[in-house]
N, CA, C and O of each residue as an XYZ file, in Angstrom:
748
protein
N    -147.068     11.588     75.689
C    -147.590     12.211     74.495
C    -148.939     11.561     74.170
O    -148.937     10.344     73.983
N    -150.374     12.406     74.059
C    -151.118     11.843     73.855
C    -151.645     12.097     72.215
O    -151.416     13.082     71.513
N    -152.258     11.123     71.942
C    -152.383     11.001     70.054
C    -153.753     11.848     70.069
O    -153.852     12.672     69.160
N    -154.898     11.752     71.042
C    -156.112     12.518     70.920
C    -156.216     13.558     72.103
O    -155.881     13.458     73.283
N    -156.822     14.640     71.357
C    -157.279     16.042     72.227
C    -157.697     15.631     73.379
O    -158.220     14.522     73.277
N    -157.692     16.132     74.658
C    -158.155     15.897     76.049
C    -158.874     17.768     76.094
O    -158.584     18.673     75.312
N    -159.998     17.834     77.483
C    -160.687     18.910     77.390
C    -159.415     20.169     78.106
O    -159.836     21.270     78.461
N    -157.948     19.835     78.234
C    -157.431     20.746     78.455
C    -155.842     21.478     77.367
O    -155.187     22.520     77.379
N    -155.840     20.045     76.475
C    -154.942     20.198     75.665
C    -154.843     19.453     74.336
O    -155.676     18.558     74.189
N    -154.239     19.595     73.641
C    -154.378     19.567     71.968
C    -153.513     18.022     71.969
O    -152.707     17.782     72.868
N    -153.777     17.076     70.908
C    -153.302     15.750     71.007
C    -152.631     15.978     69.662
O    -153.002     16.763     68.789
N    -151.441     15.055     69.636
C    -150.265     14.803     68.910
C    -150.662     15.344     67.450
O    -150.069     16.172     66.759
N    -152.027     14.516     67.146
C    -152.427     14.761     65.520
C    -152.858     16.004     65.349
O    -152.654     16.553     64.266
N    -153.606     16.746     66.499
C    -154.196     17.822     65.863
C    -152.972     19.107     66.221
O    -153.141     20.307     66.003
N    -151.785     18.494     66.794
C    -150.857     19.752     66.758
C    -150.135     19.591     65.428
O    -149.776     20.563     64.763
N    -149.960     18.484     65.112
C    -149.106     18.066     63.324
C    -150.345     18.945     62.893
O    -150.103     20.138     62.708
N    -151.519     18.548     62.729
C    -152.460     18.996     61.385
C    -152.232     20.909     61.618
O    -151.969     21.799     60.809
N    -152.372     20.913     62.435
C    -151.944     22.912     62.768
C    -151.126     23.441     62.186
O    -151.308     24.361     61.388
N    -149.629     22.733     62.617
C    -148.446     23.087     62.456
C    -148.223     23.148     60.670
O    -148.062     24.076     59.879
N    -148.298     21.837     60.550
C    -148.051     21.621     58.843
C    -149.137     22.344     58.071
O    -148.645     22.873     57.074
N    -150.353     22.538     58.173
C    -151.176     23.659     57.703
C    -150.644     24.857     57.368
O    -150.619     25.455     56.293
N    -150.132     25.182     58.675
C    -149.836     26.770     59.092
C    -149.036     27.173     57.938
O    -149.290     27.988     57.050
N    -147.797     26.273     58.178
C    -146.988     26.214     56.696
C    -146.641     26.003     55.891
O    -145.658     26.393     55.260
N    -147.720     25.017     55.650
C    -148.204     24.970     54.231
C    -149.086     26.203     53.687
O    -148.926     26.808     52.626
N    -149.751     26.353     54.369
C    -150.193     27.836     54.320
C    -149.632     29.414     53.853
O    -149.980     30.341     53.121
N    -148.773     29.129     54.586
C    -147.957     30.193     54.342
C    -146.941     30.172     53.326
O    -147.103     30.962     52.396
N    -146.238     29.659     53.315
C    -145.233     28.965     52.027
C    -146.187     29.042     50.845
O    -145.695     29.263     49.738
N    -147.016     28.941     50.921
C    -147.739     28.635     49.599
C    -148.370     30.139     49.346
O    -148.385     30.505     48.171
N    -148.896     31.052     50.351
C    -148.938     32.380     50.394
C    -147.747     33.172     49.819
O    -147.678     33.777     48.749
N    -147.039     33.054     50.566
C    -145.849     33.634     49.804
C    -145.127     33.155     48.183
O    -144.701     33.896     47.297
N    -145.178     31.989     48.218
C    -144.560     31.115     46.986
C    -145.551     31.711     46.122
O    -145.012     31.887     45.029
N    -146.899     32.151     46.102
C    -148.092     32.620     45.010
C    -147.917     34.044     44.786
O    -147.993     34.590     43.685
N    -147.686     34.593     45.858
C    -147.351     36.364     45.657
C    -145.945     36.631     44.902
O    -145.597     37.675     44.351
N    -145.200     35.371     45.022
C    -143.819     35.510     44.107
C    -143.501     34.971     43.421
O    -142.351     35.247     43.081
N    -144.094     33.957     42.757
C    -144.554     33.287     41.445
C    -145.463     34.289     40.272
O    -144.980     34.492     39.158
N    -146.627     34.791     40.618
C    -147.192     35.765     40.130
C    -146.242     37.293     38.858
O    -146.454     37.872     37.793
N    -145.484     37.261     39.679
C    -144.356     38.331     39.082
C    -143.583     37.758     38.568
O    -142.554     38.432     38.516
N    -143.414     36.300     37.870
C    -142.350     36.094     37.142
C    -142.529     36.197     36.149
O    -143.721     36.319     35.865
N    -141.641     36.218     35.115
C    -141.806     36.338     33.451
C    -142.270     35.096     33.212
O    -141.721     34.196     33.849
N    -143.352     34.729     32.275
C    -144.026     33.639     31.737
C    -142.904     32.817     30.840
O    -142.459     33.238     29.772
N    -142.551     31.650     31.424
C    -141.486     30.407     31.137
C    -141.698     29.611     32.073
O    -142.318     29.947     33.082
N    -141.112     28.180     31.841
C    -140.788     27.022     32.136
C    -140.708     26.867     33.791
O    -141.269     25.960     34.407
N    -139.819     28.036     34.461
C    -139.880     28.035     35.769
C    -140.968     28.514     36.078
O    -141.519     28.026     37.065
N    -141.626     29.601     35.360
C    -143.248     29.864     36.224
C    -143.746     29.297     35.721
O    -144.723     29.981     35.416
N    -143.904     28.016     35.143
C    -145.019     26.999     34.900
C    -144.778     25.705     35.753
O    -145.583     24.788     35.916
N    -143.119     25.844     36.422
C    -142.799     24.669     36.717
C    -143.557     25.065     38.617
O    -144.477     24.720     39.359
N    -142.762     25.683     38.584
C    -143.421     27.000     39.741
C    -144.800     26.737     40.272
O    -145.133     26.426     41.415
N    -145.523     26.925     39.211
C    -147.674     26.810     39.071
C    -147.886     25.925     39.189
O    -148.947     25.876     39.810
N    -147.298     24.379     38.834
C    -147.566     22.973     38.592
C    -147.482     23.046     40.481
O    -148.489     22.902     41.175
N    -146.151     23.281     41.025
C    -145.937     22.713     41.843
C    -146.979     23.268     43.580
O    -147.185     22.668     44.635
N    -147.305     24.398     43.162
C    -148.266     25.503     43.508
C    -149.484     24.923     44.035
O    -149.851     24.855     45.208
N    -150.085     24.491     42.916
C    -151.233     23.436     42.373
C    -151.275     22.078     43.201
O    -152.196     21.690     43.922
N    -150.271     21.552     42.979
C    -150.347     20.210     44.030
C    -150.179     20.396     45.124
O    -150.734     19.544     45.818
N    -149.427     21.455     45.895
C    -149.363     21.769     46.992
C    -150.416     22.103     47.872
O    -150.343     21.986     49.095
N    -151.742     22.665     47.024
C    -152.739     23.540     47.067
C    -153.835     22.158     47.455
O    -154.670     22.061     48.354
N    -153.511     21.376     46.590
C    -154.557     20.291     46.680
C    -154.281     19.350     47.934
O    -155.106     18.678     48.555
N    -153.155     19.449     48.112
C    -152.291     18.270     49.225
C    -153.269     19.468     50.729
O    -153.884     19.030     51.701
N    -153.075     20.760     50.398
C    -153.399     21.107     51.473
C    -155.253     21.138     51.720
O    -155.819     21.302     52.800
N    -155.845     20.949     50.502
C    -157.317     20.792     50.498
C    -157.550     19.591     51.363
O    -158.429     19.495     52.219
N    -156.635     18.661     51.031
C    -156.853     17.117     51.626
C    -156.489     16.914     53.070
O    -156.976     16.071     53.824
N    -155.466     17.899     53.379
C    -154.721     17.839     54.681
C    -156.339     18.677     55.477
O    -156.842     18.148     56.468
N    -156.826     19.701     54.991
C    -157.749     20.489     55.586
C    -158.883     19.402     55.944
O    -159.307     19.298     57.094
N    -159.305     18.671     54.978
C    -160.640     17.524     54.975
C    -160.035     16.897     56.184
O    -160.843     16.807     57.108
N    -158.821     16.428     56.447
C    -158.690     15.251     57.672
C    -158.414     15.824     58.594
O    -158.179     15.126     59.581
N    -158.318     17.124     58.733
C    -158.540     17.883     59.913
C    -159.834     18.349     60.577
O    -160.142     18.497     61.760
N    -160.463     18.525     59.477
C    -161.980     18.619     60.033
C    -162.284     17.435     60.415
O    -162.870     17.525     61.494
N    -162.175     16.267     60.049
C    -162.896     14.977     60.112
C    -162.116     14.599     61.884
O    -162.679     14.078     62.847
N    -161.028     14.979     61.798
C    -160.072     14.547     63.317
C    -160.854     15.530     64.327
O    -160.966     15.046     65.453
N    -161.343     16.641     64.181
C    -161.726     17.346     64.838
C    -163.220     17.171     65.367
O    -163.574     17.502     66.498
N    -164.078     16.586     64.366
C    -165.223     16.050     64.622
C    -165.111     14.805     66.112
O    -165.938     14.669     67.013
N    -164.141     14.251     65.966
C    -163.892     13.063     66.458
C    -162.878     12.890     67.870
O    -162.345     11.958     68.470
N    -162.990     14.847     68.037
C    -162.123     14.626     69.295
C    -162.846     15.755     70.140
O    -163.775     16.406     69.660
N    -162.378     15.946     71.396
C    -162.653     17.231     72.083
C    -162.295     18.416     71.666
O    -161.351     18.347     70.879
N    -162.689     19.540     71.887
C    -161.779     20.602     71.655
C    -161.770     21.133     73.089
O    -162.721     21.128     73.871
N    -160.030     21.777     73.387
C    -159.807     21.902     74.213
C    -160.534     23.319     74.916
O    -160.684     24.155     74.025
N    -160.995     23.794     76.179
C    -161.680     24.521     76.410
C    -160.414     26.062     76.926
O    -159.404     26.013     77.628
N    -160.954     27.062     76.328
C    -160.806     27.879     76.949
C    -160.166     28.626     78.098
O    -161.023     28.438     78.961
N    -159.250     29.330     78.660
C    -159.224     29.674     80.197
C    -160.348     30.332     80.672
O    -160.691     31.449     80.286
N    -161.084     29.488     81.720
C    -162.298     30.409     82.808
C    -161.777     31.724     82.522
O    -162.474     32.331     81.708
N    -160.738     32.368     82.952
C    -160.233     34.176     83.126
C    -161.125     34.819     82.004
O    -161.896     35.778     82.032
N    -160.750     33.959     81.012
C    -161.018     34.742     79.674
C    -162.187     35.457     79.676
O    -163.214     34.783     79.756
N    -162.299     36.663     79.607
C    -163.833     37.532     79.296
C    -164.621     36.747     78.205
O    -163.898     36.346     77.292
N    -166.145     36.393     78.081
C    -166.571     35.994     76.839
C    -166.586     36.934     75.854
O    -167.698     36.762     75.355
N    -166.129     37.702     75.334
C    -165.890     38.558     74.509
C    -164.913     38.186     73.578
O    -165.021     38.008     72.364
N    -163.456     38.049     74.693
C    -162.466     37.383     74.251
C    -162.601     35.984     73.823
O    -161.764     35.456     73.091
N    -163.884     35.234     74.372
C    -163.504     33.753     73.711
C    -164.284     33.961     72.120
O    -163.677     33.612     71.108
N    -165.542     34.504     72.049
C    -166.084     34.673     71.160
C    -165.114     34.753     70.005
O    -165.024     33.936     69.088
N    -164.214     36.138     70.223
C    -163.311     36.909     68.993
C    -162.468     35.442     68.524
O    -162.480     35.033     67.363
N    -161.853     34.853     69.485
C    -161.058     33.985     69.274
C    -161.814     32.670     68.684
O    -161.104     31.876     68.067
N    -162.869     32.446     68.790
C    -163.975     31.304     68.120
C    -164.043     31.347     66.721
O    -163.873     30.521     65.825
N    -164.415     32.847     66.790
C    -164.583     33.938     65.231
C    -163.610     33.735     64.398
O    -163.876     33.423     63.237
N    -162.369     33.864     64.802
C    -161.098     34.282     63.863
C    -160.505     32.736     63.924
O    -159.561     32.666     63.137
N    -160.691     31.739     64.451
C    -160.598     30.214     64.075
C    -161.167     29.887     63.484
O    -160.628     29.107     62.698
N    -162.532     30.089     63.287
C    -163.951     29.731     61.957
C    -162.995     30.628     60.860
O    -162.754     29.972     59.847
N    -162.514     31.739     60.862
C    -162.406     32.420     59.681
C    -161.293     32.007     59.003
O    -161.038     32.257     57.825
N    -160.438     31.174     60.004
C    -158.906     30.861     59.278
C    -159.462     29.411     59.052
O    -158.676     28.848     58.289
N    -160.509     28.558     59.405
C    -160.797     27.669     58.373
C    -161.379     28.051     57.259
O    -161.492     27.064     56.533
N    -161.769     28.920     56.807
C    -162.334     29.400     55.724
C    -161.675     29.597     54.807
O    -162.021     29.243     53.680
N    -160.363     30.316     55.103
C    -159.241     30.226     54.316
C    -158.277     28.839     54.476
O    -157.303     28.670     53.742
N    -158.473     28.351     55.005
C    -157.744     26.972     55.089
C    -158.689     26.246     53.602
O    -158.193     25.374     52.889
N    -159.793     26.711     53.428
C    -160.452     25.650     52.951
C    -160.458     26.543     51.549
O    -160.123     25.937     50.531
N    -160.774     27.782     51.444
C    -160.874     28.687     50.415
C    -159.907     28.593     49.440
O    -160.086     28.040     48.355
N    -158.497     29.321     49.935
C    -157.061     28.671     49.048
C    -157.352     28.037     48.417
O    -157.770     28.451     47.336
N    -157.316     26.571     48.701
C    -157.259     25.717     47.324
C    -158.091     25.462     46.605
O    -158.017     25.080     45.437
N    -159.386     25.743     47.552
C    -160.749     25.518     46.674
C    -160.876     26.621     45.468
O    -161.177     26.252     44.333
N    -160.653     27.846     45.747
C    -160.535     28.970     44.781
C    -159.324     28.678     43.672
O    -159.518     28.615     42.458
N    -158.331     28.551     44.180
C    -156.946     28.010     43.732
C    -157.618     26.990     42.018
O    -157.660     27.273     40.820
N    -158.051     25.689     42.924
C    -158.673     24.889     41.657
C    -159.391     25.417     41.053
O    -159.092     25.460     39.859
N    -160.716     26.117     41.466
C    -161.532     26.471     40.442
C    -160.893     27.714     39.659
O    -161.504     27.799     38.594
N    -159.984     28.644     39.740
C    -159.593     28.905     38.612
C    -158.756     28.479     37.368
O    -158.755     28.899     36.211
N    -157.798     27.167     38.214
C    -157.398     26.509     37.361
C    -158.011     25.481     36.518
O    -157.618     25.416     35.353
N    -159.134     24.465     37.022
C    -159.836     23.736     36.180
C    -160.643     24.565     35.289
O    -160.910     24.112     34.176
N    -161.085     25.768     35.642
C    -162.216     26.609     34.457
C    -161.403     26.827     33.977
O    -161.261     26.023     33.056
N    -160.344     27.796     34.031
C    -159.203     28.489     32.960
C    -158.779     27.351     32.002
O    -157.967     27.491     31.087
N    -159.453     26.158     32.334
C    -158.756     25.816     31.186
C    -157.373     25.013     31.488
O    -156.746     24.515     30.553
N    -156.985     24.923     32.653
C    -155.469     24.014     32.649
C    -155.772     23.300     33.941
O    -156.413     23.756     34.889
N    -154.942     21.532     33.784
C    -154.852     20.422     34.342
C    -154.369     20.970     35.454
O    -153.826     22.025     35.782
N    -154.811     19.674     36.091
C    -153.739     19.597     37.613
C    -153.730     18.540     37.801
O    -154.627     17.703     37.897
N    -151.686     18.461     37.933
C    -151.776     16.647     38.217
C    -151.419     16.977     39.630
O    -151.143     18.038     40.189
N    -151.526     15.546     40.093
C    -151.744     15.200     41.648
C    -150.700     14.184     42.017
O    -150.864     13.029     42.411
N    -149.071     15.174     41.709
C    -148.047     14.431     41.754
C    -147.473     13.356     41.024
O    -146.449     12.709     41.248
N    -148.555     13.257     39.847
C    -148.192     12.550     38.962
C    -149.060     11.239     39.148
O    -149.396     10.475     38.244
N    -149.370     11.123     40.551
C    -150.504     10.046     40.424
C    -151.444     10.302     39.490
O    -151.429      9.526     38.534
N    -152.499     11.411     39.474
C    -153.697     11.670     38.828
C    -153.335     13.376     38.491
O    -152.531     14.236     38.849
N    -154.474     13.220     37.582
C    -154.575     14.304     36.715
C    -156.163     14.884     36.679
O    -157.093     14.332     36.091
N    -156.254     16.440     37.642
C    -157.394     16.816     37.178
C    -157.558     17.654     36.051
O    -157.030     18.760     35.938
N    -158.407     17.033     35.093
C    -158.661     17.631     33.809
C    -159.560     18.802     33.707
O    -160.707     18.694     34.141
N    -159.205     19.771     33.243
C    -159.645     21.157     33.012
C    -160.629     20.624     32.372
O    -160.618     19.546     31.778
N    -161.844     21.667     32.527
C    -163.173     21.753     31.609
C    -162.692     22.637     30.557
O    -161.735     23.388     30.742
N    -163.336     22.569     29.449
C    -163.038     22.898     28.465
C    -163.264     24.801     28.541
O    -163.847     25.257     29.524
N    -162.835     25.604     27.615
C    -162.700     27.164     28.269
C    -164.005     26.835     27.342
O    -164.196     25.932     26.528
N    -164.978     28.112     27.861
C    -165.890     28.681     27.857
C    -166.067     30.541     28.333
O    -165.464     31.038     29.284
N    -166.576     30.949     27.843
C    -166.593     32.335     28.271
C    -167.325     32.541     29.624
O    -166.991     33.463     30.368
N    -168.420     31.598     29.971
C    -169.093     31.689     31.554
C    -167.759     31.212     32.578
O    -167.346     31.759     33.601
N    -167.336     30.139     31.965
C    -166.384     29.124     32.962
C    -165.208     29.942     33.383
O    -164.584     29.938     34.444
N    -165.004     30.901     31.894
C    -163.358     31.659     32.119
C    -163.941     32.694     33.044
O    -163.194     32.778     34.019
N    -165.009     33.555     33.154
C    -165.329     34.790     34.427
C    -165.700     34.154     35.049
O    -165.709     34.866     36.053
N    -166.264     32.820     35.499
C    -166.029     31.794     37.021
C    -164.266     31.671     37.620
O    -163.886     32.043     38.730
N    -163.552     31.160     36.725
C    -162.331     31.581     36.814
C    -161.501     32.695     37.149
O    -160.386     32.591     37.660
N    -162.203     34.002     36.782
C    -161.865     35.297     37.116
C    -162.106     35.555     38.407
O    -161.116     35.788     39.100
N    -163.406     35.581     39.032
C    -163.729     35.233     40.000
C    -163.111     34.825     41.480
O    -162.952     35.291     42.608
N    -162.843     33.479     40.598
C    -162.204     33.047     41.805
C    -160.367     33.128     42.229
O    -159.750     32.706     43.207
N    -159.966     33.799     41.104
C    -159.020     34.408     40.789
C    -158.921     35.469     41.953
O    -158.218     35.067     42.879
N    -159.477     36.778     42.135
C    -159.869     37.688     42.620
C    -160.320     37.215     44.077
O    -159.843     37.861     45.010
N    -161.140     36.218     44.363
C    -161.207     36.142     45.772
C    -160.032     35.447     46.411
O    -159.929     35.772     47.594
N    -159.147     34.626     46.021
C    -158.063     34.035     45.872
C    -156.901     34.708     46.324
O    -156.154     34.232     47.180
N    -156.649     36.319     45.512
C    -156.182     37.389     45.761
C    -156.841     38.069     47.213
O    -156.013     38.244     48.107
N    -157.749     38.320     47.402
C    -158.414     38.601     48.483
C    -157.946     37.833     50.006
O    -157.579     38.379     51.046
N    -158.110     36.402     49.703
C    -157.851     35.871     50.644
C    -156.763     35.695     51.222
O    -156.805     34.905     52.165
N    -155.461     36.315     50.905
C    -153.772     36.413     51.105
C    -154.222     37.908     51.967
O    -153.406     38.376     52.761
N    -155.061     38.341     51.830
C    -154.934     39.915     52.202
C    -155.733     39.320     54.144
O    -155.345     39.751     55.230
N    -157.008     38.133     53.867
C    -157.115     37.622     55.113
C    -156.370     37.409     55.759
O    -156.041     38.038     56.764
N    -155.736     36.051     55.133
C    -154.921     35.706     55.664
C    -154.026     36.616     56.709
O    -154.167     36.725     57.927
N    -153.049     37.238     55.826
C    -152.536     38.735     56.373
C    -152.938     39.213     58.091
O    -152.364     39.504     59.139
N    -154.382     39.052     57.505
C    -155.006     39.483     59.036
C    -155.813     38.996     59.745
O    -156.422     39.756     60.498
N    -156.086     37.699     59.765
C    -156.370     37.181     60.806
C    -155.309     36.113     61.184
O    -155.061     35.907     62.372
N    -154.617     35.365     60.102
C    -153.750     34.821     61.178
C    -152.602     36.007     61.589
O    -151.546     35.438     61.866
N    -152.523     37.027     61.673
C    -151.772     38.148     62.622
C    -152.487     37.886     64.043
O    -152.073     37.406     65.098
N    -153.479     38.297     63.713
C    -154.446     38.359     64.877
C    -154.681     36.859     66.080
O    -154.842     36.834     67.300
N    -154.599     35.719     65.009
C    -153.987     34.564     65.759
C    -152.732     34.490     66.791
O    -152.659     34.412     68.018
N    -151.629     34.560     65.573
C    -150.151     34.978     66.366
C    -150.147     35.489     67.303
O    -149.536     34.969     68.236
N    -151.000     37.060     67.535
C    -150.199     38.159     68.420
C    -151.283     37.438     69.628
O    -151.018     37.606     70.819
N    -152.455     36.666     69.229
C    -153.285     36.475     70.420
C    -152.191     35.047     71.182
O    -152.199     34.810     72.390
N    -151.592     34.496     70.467
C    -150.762     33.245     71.573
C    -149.646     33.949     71.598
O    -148.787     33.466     72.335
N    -149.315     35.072     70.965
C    -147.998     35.531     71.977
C    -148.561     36.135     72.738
O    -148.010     35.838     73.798
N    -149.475     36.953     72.984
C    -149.833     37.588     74.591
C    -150.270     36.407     74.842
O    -149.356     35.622     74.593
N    -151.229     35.841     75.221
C    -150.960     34.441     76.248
C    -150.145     34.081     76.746
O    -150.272     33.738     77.921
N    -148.686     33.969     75.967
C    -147.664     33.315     76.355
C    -146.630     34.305     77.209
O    -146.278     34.127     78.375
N    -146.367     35.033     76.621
C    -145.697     36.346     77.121
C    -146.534     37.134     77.750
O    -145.708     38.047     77.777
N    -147.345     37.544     78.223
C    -147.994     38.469     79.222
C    -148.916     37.530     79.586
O    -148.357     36.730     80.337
N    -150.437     37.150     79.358
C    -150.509     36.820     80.818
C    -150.067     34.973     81.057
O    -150.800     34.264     81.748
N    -148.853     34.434     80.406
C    -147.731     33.456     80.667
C    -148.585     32.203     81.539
O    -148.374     31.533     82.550
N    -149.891     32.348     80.292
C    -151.050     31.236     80.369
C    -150.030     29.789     79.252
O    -149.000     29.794     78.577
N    -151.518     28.324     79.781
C    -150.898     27.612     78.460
C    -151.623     27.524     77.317
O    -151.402     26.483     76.698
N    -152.507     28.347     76.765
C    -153.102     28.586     75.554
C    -152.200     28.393     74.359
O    -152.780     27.694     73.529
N    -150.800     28.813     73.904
C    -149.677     28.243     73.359
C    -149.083     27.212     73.982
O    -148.290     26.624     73.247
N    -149.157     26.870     74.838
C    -148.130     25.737     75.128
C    -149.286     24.240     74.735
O    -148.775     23.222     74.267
N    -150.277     24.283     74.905
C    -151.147     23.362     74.495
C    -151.214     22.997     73.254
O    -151.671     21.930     72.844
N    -150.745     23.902     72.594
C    -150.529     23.178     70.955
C    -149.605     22.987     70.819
O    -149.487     22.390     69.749
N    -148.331     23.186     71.481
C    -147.032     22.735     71.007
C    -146.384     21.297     71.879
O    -146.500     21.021     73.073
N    -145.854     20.729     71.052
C    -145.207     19.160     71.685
C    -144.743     19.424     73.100
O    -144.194     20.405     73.600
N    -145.079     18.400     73.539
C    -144.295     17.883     74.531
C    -143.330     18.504     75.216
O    -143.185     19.017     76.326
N    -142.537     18.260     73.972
C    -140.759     18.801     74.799
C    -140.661     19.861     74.637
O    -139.658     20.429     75.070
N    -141.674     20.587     73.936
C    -141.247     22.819     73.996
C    -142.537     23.430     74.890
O    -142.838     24.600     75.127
N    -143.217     22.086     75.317
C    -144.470     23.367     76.387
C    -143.595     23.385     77.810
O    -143.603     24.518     78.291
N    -142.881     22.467     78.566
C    -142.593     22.186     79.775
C    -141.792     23.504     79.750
O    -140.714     22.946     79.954
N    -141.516     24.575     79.679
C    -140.904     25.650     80.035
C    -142.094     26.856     80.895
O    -141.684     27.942     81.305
């Protein structure tokens, strides 16, 4: 098991930082589309609190992924691949960091403008700016792209998925098996 990326496969940390992203990502996608519809009480506030830190845990998880990534190889490509195909696939990895990074960044800024805290597990507490009528349609804002970005999500990590299941299942390359451990690529 190696801890850093090599130019043909993904290293220990940057398959954790993927994996736990992914679903943190998602969990938190879904947990927001079904939080949203609850009746305003205690559980959808307890709900939002927990939303919120999750959101931030994943801002932080995103920063040390970029920073690990700076600091390693990235693994190359299959020669087969048409450049067309590597391009698309370059494209739609830039775009799912965007939303890796967007989420929570949008996430906070509607919550610090709107007007409400975010604690940070109870360690720290980010304190809302005070409401303002510019700050609350900054808030709206990012409200709305926030919403937007679940609809990305939606579709480009689809477009992720279905691209490492054909890899894996048709042309039964290791483009998936390179990000996954050890003991589930050897098949």
């Amino acid at each position: 098991m190696c801890w850093k990326n090599t130019k043909d496969r993904w290293g220990i940390i940057s398959q954790s930082f993927h994996w736990i992203i992914a679903l943190l990502i998602i969990g938190l996608a879904i947990v927001g589309d079904w939080m949203s519809d609850l009746p305003p009480d205690e559980t959808k506030w307890f709900i939002y609190g927990w939303h919120k830190q999750l959101g931030a845990l994943l801002l932080s998880l995103a920063v040390l992924r970029i920073l690990w990534r700076m600091m390693n190889v990235t693994p190359v490509l299959p020669n087969f691949m048409p450049d067309w195909q590597k391009l698309v696939s370059k494209l739609n990895v830039f775009i799912l960091y965007i939303i890796m990074f967007g989420f929570p960044i949008t996430g906070l800024t509607m919550s610090l403008l709107g007007g409400h805290d975010v604690s940070l597990f109870g360690f720290y507490t980010l304190k809302a700016f005070p409401k303002t009528p510019e700050l609350e349609g900054i808030a709206k804002t990012a409200w709305e792209v926030h919403g937007m970005l679940l609809w990305a999500l939606i579709g480009f990590g689809s477009l992720h998925i279905l691209a490492a299941v054909y890899h894996h299942f048709i042309l039964k390359d290791n483009v998936l098996k390179r990000m996954l451990p050890m003991s589930f690529s050897k098949s």
